[in-house]
ZAMARGU-4260 file (C-alpha; in steps of 0.2 Angstrom, whole numbers, plus 5000, padded with zeros to 4 digits):
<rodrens>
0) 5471/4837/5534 | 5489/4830/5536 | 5501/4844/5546 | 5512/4841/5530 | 5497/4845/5517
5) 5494/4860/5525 | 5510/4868/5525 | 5511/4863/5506 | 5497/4875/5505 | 5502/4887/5515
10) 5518/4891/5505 | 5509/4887/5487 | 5499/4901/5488 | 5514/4915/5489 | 5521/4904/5474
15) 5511/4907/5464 | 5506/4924/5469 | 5526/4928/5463 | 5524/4918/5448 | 5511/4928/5440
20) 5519/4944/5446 | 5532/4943/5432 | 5551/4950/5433 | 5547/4967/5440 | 5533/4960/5451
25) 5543/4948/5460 | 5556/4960/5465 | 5541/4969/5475 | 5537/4954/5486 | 5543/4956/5505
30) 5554/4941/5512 | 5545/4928/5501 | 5563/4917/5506 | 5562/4920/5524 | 5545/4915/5523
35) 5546/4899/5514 | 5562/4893/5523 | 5552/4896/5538 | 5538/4884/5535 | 5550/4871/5526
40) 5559/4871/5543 | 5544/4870/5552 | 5539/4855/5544 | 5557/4847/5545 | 5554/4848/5564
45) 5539/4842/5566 | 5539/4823/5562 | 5550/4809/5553 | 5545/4809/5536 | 5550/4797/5522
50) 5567/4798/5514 | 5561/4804/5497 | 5550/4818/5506 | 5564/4824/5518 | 5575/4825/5502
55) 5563/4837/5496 | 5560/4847/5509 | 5579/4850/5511 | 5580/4853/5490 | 5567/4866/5495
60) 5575/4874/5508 | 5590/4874/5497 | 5582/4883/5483 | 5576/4901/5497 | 5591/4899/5506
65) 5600/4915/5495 | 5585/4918/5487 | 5581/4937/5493 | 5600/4942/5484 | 5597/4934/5468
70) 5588/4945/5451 | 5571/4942/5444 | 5575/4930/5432 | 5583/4918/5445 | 5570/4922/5456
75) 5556/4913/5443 | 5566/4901/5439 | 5568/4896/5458 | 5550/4899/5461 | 5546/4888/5446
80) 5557/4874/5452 | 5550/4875/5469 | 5531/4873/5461 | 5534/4857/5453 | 5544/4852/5471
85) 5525/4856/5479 | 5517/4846/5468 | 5529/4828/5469 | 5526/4832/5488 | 5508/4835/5486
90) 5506/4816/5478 | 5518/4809/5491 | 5507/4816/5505 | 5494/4799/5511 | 5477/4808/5513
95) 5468/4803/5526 | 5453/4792/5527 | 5435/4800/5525 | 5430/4817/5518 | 5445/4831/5518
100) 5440/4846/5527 | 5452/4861/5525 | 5461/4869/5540 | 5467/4886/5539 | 5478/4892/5552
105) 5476/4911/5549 | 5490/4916/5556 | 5502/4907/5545 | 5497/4918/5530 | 5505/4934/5525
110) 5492/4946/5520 | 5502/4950/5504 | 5498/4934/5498 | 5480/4937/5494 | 5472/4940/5481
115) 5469/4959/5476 | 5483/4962/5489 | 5501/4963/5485 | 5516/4973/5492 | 5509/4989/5492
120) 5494/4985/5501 | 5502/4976/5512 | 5511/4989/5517 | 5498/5000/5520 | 5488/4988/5530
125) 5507/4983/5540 | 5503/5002/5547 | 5486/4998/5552 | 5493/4983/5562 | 5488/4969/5549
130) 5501/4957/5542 | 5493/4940/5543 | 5475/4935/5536 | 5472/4933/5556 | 5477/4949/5559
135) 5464/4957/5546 | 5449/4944/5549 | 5449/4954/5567 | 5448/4970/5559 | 5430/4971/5563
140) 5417/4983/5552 | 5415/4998/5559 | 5397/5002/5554 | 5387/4990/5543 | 5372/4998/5527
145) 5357/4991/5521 | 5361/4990/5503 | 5347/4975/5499 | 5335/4985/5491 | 5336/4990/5474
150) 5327/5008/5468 | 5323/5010/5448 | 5331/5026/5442 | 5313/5035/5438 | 5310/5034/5460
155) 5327/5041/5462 | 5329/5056/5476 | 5343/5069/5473 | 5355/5069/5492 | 5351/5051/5496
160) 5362/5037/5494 | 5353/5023/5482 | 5357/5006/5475 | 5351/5004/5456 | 5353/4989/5444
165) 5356/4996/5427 | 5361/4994/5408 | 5374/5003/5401 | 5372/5014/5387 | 5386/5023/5383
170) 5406/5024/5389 | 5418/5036/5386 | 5435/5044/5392 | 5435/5065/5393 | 5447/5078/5396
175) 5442/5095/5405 | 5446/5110/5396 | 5452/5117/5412 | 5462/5107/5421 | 5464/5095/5408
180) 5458/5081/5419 | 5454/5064/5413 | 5436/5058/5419 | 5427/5044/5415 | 5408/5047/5407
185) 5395/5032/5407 | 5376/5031/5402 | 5363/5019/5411 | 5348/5017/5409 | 5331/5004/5415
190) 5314/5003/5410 | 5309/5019/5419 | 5326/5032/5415 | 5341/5036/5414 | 5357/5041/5426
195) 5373/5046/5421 | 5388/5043/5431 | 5406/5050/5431 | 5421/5045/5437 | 5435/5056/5441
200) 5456/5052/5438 | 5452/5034/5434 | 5455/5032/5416 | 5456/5014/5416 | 5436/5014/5419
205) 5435/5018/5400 | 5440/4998/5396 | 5429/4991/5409 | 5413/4998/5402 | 5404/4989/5386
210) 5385/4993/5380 | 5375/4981/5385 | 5383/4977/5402 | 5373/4974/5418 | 5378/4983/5432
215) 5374/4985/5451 | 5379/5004/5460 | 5377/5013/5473 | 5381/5031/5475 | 5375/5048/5482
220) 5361/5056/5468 | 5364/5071/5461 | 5356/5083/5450 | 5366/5084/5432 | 5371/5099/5428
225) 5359/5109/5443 | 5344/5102/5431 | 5335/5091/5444 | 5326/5083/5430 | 5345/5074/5427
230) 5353/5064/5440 | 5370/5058/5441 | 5380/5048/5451 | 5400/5054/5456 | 5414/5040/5457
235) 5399/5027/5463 | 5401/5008/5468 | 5402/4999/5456 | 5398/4979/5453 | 5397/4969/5435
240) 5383/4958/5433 | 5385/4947/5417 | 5395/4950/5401 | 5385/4960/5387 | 5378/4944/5381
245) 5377/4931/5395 | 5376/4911/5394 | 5359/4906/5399 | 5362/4891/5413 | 5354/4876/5409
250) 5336/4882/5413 | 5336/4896/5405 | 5342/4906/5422 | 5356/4918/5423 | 5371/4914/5435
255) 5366/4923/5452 | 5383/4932/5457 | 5388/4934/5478 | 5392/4953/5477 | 5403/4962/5486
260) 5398/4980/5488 | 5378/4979/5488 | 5362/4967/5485 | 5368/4964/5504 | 5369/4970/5522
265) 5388/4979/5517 | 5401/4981/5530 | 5410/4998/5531 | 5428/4997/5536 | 5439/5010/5543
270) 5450/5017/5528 | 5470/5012/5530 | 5477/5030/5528 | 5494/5033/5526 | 5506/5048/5518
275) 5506/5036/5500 | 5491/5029/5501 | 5474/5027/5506 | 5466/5010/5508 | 5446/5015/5506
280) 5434/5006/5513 | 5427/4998/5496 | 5445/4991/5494 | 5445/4980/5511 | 5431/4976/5509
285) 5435/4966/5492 | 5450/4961/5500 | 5438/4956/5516 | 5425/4945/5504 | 5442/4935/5499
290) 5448/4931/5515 | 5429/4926/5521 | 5426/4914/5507 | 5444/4906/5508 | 5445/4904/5525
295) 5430/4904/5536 | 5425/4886/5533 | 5441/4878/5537 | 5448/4893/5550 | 5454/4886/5567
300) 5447/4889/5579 | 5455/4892/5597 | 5440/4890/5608 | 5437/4870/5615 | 5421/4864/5611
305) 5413/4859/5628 | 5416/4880/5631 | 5408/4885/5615 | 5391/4871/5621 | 5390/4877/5636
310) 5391/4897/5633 | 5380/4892/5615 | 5394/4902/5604 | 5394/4899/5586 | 5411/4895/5579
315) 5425/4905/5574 | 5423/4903/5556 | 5403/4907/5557 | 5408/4922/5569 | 5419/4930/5556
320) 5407/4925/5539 | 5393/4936/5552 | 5402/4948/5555 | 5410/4954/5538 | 5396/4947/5527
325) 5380/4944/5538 | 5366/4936/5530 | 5351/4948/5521 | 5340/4943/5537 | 5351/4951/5550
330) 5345/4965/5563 | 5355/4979/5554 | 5352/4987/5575 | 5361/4972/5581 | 5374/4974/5569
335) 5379/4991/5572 | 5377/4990/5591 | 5390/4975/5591 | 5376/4963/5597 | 5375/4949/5585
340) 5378/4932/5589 | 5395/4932/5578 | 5400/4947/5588 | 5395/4941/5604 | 5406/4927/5599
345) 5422/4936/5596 | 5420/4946/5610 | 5421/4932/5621 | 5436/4925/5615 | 5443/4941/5615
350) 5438/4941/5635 | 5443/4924/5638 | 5461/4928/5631 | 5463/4941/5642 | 5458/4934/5657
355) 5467/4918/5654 | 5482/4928/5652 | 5477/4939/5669 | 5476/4921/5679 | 5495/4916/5672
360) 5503/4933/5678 | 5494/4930/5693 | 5499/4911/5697 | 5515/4915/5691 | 5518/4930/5704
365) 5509/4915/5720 | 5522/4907/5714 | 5536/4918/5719 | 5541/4914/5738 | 5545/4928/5749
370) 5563/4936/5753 | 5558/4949/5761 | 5554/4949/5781 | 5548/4965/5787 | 5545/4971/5806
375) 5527/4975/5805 | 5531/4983/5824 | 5544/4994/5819 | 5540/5012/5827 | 5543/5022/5812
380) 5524/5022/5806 | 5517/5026/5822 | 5529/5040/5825 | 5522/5047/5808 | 5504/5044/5813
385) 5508/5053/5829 | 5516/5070/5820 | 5499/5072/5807 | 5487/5081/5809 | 5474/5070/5806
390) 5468/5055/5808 | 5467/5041/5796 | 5449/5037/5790 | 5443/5021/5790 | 5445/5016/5773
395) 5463/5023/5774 | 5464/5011/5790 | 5454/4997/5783 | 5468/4997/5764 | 5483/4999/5776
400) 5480/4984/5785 | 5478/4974/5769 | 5493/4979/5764 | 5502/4974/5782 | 5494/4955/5777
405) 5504/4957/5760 | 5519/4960/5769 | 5516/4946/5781 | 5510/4934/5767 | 5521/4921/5760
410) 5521/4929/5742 | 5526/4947/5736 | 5513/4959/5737 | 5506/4965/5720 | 5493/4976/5726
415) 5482/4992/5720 | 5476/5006/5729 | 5462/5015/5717 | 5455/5030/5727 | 5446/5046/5722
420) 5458/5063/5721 | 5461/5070/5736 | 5457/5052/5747 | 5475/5051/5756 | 5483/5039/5744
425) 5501/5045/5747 | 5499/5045/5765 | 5496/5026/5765 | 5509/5022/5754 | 5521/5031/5763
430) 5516/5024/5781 | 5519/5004/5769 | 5536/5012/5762 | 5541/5016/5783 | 5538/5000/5786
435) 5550/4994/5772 | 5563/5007/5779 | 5559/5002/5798 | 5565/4983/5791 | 5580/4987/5786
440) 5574/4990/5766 | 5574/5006/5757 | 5558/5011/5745 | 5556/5018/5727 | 5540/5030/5723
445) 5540/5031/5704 | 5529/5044/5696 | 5524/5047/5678 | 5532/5065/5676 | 5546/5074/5681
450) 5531/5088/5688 | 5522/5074/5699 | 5539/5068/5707 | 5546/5083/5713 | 5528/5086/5722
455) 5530/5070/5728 | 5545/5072/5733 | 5542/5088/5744 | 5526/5081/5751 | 5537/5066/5759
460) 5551/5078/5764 | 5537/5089/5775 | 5532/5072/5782 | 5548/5066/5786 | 5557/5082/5793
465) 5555/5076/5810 | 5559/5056/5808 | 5577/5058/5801 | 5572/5045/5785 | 5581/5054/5772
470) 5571/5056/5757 | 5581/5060/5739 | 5574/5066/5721 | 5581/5058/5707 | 5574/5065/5688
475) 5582/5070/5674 | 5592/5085/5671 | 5603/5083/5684 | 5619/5079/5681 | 5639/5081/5688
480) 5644/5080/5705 | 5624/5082/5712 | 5618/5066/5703 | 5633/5057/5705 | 5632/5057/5725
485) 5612/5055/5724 | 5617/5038/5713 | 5629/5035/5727 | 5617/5036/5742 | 5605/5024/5735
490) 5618/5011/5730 | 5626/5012/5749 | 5608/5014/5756 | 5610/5031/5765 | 5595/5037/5755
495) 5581/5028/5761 | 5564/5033/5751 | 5571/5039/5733 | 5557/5047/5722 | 5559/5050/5703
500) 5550/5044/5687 | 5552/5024/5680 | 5568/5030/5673 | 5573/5023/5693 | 5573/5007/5688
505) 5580/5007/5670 | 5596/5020/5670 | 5609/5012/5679 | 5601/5017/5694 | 5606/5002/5708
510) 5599/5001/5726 | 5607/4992/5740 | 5591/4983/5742 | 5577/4987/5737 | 5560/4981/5746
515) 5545/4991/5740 | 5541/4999/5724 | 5526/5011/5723 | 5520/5015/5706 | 5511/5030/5705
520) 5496/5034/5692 | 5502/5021/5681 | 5489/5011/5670 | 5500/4997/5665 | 5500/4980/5675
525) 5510/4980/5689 | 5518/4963/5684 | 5528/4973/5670 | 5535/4985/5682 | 5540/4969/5692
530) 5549/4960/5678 | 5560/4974/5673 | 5564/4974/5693 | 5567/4957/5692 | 5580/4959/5677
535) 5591/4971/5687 | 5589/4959/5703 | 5576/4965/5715 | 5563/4955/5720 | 5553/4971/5731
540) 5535/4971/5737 | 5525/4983/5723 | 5508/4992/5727 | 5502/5003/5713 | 5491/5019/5715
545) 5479/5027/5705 | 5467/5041/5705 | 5459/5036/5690 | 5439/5032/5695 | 5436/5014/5687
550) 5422/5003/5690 | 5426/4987/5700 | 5423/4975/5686 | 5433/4986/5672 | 5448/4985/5687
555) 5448/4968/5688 | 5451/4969/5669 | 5462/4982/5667 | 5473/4978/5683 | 5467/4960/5683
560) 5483/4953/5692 | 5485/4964/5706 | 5475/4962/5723 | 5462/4978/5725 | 5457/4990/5737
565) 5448/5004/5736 | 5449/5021/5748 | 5432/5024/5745 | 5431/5037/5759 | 5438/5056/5759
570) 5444/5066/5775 | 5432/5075/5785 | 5428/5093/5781 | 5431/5093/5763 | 5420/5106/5755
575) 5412/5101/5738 | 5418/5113/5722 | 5408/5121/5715 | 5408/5117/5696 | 5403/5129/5683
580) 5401/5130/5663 | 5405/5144/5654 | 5405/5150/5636 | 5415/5161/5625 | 5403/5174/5629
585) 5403/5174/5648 | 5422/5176/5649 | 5423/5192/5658 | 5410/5184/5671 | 5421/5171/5673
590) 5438/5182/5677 | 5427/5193/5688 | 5423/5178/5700 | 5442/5174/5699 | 5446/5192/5705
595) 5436/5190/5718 | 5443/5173/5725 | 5461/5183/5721 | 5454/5196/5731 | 5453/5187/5748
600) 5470/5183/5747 | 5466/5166/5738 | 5476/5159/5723 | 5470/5151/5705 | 5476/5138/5691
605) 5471/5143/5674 | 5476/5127/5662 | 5478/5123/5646 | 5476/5109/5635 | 5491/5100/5629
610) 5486/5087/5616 | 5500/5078/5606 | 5496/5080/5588 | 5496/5099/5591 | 5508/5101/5604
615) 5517/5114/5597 | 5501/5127/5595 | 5494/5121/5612 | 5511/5126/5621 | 5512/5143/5611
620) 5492/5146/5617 | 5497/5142/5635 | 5512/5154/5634 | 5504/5167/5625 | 5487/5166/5638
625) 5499/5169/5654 | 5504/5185/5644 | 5488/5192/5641 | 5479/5187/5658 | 5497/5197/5665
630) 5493/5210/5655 | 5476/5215/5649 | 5466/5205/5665 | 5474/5203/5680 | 5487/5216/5680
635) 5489/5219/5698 | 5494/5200/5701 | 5508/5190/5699 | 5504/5176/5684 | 5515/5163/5683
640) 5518/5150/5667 | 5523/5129/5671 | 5527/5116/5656 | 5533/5100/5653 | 5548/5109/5642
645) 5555/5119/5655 | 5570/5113/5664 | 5569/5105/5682 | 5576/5120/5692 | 5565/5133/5682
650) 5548/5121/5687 | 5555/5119/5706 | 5555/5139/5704 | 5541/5143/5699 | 5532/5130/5709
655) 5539/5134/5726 | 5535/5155/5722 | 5516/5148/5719 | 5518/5138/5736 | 5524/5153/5744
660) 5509/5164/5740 | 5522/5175/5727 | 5513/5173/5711 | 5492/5172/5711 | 5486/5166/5695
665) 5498/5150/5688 | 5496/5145/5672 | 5499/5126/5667 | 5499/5114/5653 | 5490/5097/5660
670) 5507/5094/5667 | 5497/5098/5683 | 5483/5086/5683 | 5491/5077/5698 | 5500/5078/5713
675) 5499/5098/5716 | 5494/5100/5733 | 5491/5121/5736 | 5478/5123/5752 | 5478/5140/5747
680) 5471/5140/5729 | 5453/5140/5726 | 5449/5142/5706 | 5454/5130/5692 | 5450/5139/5678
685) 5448/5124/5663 | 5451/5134/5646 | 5445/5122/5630 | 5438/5112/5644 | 5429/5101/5629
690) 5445/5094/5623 | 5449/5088/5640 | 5444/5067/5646 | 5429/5067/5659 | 5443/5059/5670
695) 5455/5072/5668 | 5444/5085/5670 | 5439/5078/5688 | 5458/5075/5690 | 5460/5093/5686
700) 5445/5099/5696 | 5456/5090/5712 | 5469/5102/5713 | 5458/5113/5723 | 5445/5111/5737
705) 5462/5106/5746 | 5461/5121/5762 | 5446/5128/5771 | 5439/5136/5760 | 5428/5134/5747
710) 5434/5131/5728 | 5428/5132/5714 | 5431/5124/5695 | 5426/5135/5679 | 5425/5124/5665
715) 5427/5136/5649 | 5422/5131/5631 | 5417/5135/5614 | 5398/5142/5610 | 5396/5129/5600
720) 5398/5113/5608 | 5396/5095/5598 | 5382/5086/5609 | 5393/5073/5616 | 5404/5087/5622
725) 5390/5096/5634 | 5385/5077/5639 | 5403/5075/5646 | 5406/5092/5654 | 5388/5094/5660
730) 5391/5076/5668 | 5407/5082/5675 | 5394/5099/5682 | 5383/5086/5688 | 5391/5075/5700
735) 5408/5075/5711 | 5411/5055/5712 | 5422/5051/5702 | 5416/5033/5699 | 5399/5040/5692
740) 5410/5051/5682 | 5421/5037/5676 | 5405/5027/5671 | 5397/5040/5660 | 5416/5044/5653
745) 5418/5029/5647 | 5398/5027/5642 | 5399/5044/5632 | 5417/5040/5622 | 5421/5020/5625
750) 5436/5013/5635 | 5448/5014/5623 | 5447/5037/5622 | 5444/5036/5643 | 5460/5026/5643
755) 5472/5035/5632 | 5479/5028/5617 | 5497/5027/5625 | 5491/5018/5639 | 5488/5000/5642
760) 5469/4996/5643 | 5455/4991/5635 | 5460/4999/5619 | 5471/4982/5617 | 5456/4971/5613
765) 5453/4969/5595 | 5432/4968/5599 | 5425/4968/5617 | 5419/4982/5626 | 5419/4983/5642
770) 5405/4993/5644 | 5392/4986/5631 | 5401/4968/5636 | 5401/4968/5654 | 5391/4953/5655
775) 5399/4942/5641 | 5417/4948/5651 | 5408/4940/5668 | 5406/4924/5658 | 5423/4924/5649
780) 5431/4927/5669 | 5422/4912/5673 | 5427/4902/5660 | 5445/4906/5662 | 5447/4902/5681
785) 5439/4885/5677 | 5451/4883/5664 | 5465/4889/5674 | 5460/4878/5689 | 5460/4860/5677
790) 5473/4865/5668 | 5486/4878/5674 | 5498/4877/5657 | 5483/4872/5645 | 5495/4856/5644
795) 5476/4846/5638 | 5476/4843/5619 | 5459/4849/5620 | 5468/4867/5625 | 5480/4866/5613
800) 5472/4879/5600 | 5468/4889/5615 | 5486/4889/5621 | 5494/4892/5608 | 5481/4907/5603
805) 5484/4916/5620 | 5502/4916/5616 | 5502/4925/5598 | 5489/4937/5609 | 5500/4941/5625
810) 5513/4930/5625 | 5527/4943/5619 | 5516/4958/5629 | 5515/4952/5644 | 5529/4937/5646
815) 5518/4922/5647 | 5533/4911/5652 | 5525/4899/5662 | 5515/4893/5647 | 5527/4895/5633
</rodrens>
């Protein structure tokens, strides 16, 4: 189809959406101007076009250009002219030779333009992330229901969920006596009985109804009245076969109608909640069997044929039909586990995006040369390794001397250290930031929390003592005359290391130069942390750590365009901990074994949980906890209490009296997961340990076992646990690597929980998973590096589609310049 054609199409649709809307209707409509000026220009720009078509293009643009400040009436009488503009240009466009296939490019149309849609809708769906028909025909059914067979009333079951084919009876519209609530009452009947069916607060029902209709439902069956010899159905699905006296076709047959809601395999979407509203599922799905019908034959599709061939994918439009609408033959298994040929399709493309855009942050970061020149003999590093008291471990040694080759290399180092709590992650980032420092280059360690920064902060300071590198701590909450001269140091380079949160690179912090930049527990790509050094111009070395256990595959996903190494070894003479699960009934157990532990002189964390929709009640429980363990359980020691709330000196306080041995028992929020290093504290207590991540738990659990002595973790939760909450914390109970635990983490709840909805991660693709998926992501890799190595900027015509999907994907998320 003609570029020209299609654009007519694109912006007819919307017309005549706000010509049938009517004077109040059209008022409703969302930048219907911006919208069409948008597509006029895009076709402007796109070729030379005959005089009498450019003159009509421009009279269109005319017509939107003030078209959002004009009133209802003007706004028909635009949107009329502008319909009869359409059609001229409609006759003026040559078709092409041969048949006309539609081609829909998804992402050009507003989802308010489709049918059974409309403003308000739209808005409700804009919440749920879906403004384009693109945007919705990857909103993916959660769960799929057979709902192919039809059951006769008579072989109904009262509590199951049937499909019946009916004739109606009688309609009428009541009012309670009560509550003076309007409900809807309708008789049906076949051959072998009767059902009655109710609907509540939908008056408008009443019209619908006639005697005589044909109708398809499917509801939950109820016994009338408590007499189980009536059934009823409550506010069921609904679907009208054939008026009350249908037109036989020629034949004699009766029109088979393509239902929506049963006689099929139906999808079940997610409902699109918000305070105003709530989209239910039955609603997208009508809006879903619009969008499939319209679109799926003619919908573009991004992936080049020679790669669909070779890894034997159906098309996008097949992909989509399949996955919404599958066929009455499908495996309803398949369908709900997400391994259907149409899903096994999406999730590739969902990969191969990914990973395509992976390789351009990649290439574009070889591309960079080195500044930097670093003295890899400078003595600073070996005086530290001199002054510790230990040695390194050979993995410790194995990851340092990769990161020596990044320093020595010809490009900037973009490198990951991934290492189980407790492995000596710190101490090899601080031996690379030396290096920087012994070259004449000062270093940044960023941490995620104020909490995590200040321990990082007095861990480098006990290093450093006897090396005279100065070390300063810049967070928030410090201001004057203290953070003025801390901003001073690092500008004229006396400070050396400077350790704070990310806010060191965004609030008018400026370094004299800056050469390394250590990101700490941070599951973003590190590219992004380099761009916004890049902006304020630094070009420094950046290693990222983690203690977050992830598989090797899922790291090459999730921190695809960073180098990997793995400390995959821990010191000698760690003692494993002793992990424990407890109830609400074995409580007082529990606090005896922490008085014992308190006993011999040893300290204990008790954490609570701090969750972010109740954050307010979480804090008040932590609060409230360190006063009753003070003073109804351990009333002979000193219980301390550590939030994220409190101010910076009051944390630093409390902190360095637990240090010291001056409060026993210190209770925290989560705030603690990382970086606390007390050699003397032997117990995490875990309370509403079954609201914790597996991850977090291990995190947790890594506070401790850090001395001589063993430790111990006490994991306490409710009586009543859900099954997939005793999998997880018997899982944790089970097993101390924290790779095992990772696996079953993300086996038990899916990437997208194990990650955290605030983080980058799997939770960004729309259909993969990267555990149920691992093999189609292995293919997807594959393809993209071929890609990638015949054509770097998908310049090919045959990659056109591709390219220009990839951008609307991660162009904006992750800078995709070299491509744009």
């Amino acid at each position: 189809m003609d570029r020209l054609q299609e654009i007519i199409q694109v912006i007819a649709r919307p017309l005549e959406f706000a010509a049938r809307s009517g004077p109040a209707g059209v008022m409703a409509i969302k930048d219907l101007g911006g919208f069409v000026s948008k597509q006029v220009t895009g076709a402007l720009g796109q070729a030379v076009h005959a005089p009498a078509v450019e003159a009509d293009l421009l009279h269109l643009l005319q017509l939107f250009s003030d078209y959002e400040k004009l009133d209802p009436v003007l706004r028909l009488q635009r949107i009329a002219e502008a319909r009869a503009l359409l059609n001229r240009l409609h006759g003026t466009v040559e078709p092409r030779p041969g048949p006309s296939v539609p081609v829909y490019r998804l992402w050009e149309y507003p989802i308010q333009y489709v049918r059974g849609v409309g403003p308000k809708k739209a808005e409700v769906l804009a919440r749920a992330g879906i403004r384009t028909v693109e945007d919705a025909v990857w909103s993916l059914p959660w769960r799929y229901e057979d709902r192919t067979q039809v059951r006769s009333i008579g072989s109904l079951v009262p509590g199951q969920s049937a499909v019946v084919a009916a004739e109606v009876q009688a309609a009428a519209l009541k009012v309670t006596a009560h509550q003076r609530k309007k409900l809807v009452e309708v008789t049906v009947s076949d051959r072998t009985g009767d059902l009655h069916l109710i609907w509540f607060n939908q008056a408008y029902l009443a019209e619908t109804f006639q005697t005589g209709q044909r109708l398809m439902l499917y509801g939950l069956v109820k016994p009338r009245n408590g007499k189980w010899t009536q059934l009823q159905m409550e506010n069921p699905v609904f679907e009208i076969l054939d008026a009350p006296h249908p037109s036989p076709l020629p034949g004699g047959e009766r029109e088979i109608l393509d239902l929506t809601h049963m006689g099929r395999i139906v999808p079940i979407y997610h409902g699109r909640e918000t305070k105003q509203r709530l989209m239910v599922s039955d609603r997208m799905r009508a809006v879903m069997k619009v969008l499939v019908d319209q679109y799926a034959d003619g919908a573009v599709d991004p992936l080049p044929a020679e790669i669909r061939r070779r890894r034997r994918l159906v098309t996008f439009g097949e992909a989509i039909r399949g996955a919404h609408f599958p066929a009455p033959i499908a495996n309803l298994e398949e369908l709900n586990s997400g391994r259907t040929p149409a899903h096994r399709r999406l999730a590739f493309e969902d990969f191969l995006l990914l990973e395509l855009a992976l390789g351009q942050k990649r290439e574009e970061v070889t591309k960079e040369s080195r500044i930097l020149k670093y003295d890899l003999e400078s003595p600073l590093p070996q005086r530290l390794l001199n002054v510790l008291p230990f040695r390194l471990t050979a993995a410790q040694a194995r990851v340092l001397e990769q990161i020596h080759r990044d320093l020595a290399g010809p490009h900037p180092m973009n490198r990951l250290i991934q290492g189980d709590v407790g492995c000596g992650k710190t101490v090899v980032a601080l031996l690379a930031m030396l290096a920087a420092v012994g070259s004449g280059y000062q270093a940044a360690l960023m941490a995620p929390t104020e909490i995590l920064a200040e321990q990082h902060y007095l861990t480098l300071q006990h290093y450093l003592e006897s090396l005279a590198v100065s070390v300063i701590l810049l967070v928030g909450g410090r201001g004057g005359k203290k953070r003025a001269e801390t901003l001073a140091a690092i500008a004229d380079g006396g400070a050396k290391i400077v350790v704070g949160t990310h806010a060191l690179i965004q609030q008018g912090v400026r370094f004299r130069q800056l050469g390394l930049a250590v990101i700490d527990e941070q599951h973003k790509f590190g590219v992004l942390q380099r761009a916004t050094l890049k902006e304020k111009g630094y070009t420094p070395d950046v290693l990222v750590m983690t203690a977050t256990p992830i598989p090797r595959t899922l790291a090459l996903t999730v921190y695809g365009d960073l180098d990997l190494s793995v400390i995959d070894a821990m010191p000698p003479g760690r003692t494993p901990i002793r992990t424990l699960l407890f109830t609400e009934g074995h409580r007082a157990l529990a606090y005896r074994l922490v008085e014992e532990e308190l006993a011999l002189g040893r300290q204990a964390y008790t954490v609570y949980p701090l969750v972010e929709d109740s954050e307010k009640v979480d804090l008040q429980a932590a609060i409230t906890g360190a006063a009753r363990l003070q003073r109804e359980v351990f009333p002979r020691r000193t219980v301390g209490l550590i939030h994220g709330r409190m101010k910076t000196g009051e944390k630093e306080r409390v902190m360095a009296a637990f240090k010291g041995g001056d409060i026993q028992v210190l209770v925290a929020t989560s705030v603690i997961e990382v970086g606390i290093d007390v050699a003397n504290a032997t117990v995490m207590l875990v309370e509403h340990a079954d609201r914790f991540g597996l991850a977090q738990l291990h995190q947790l659990r890594g506070r401790v076992g850090r001395g001589p002595h063993q430790s111990y973790c006490f994991l306490m939760s409710p009586s009543r646990l859900s099954e997939e909450g005793r999998q997880r914390l018997e899982a944790l109970v089970k097993s101390h690597d924290g790779f095992v635990i990772a696996e079953e983490d993300m086996r038990i709840r899916g990437p997208g929980e194990f990650f955290g909805t605030r983080q980058w991660g799997p939770a960004d693709l729309r259909v993969a998973n990267l555990i149920r998926d691992a093999k189609i992501l292995e293919e997807a890799r594959e393809e993209a590096a071929l890609v990638l190595q015949r054509d770097p900027a998908l310049a090919r015509a045959d990659h056109g589609e591709l390219r220009a999907a990839l951008l609307r994907r991660w162009g904006q998320k992750l800078d995709l310049a070299s491509i744009s």
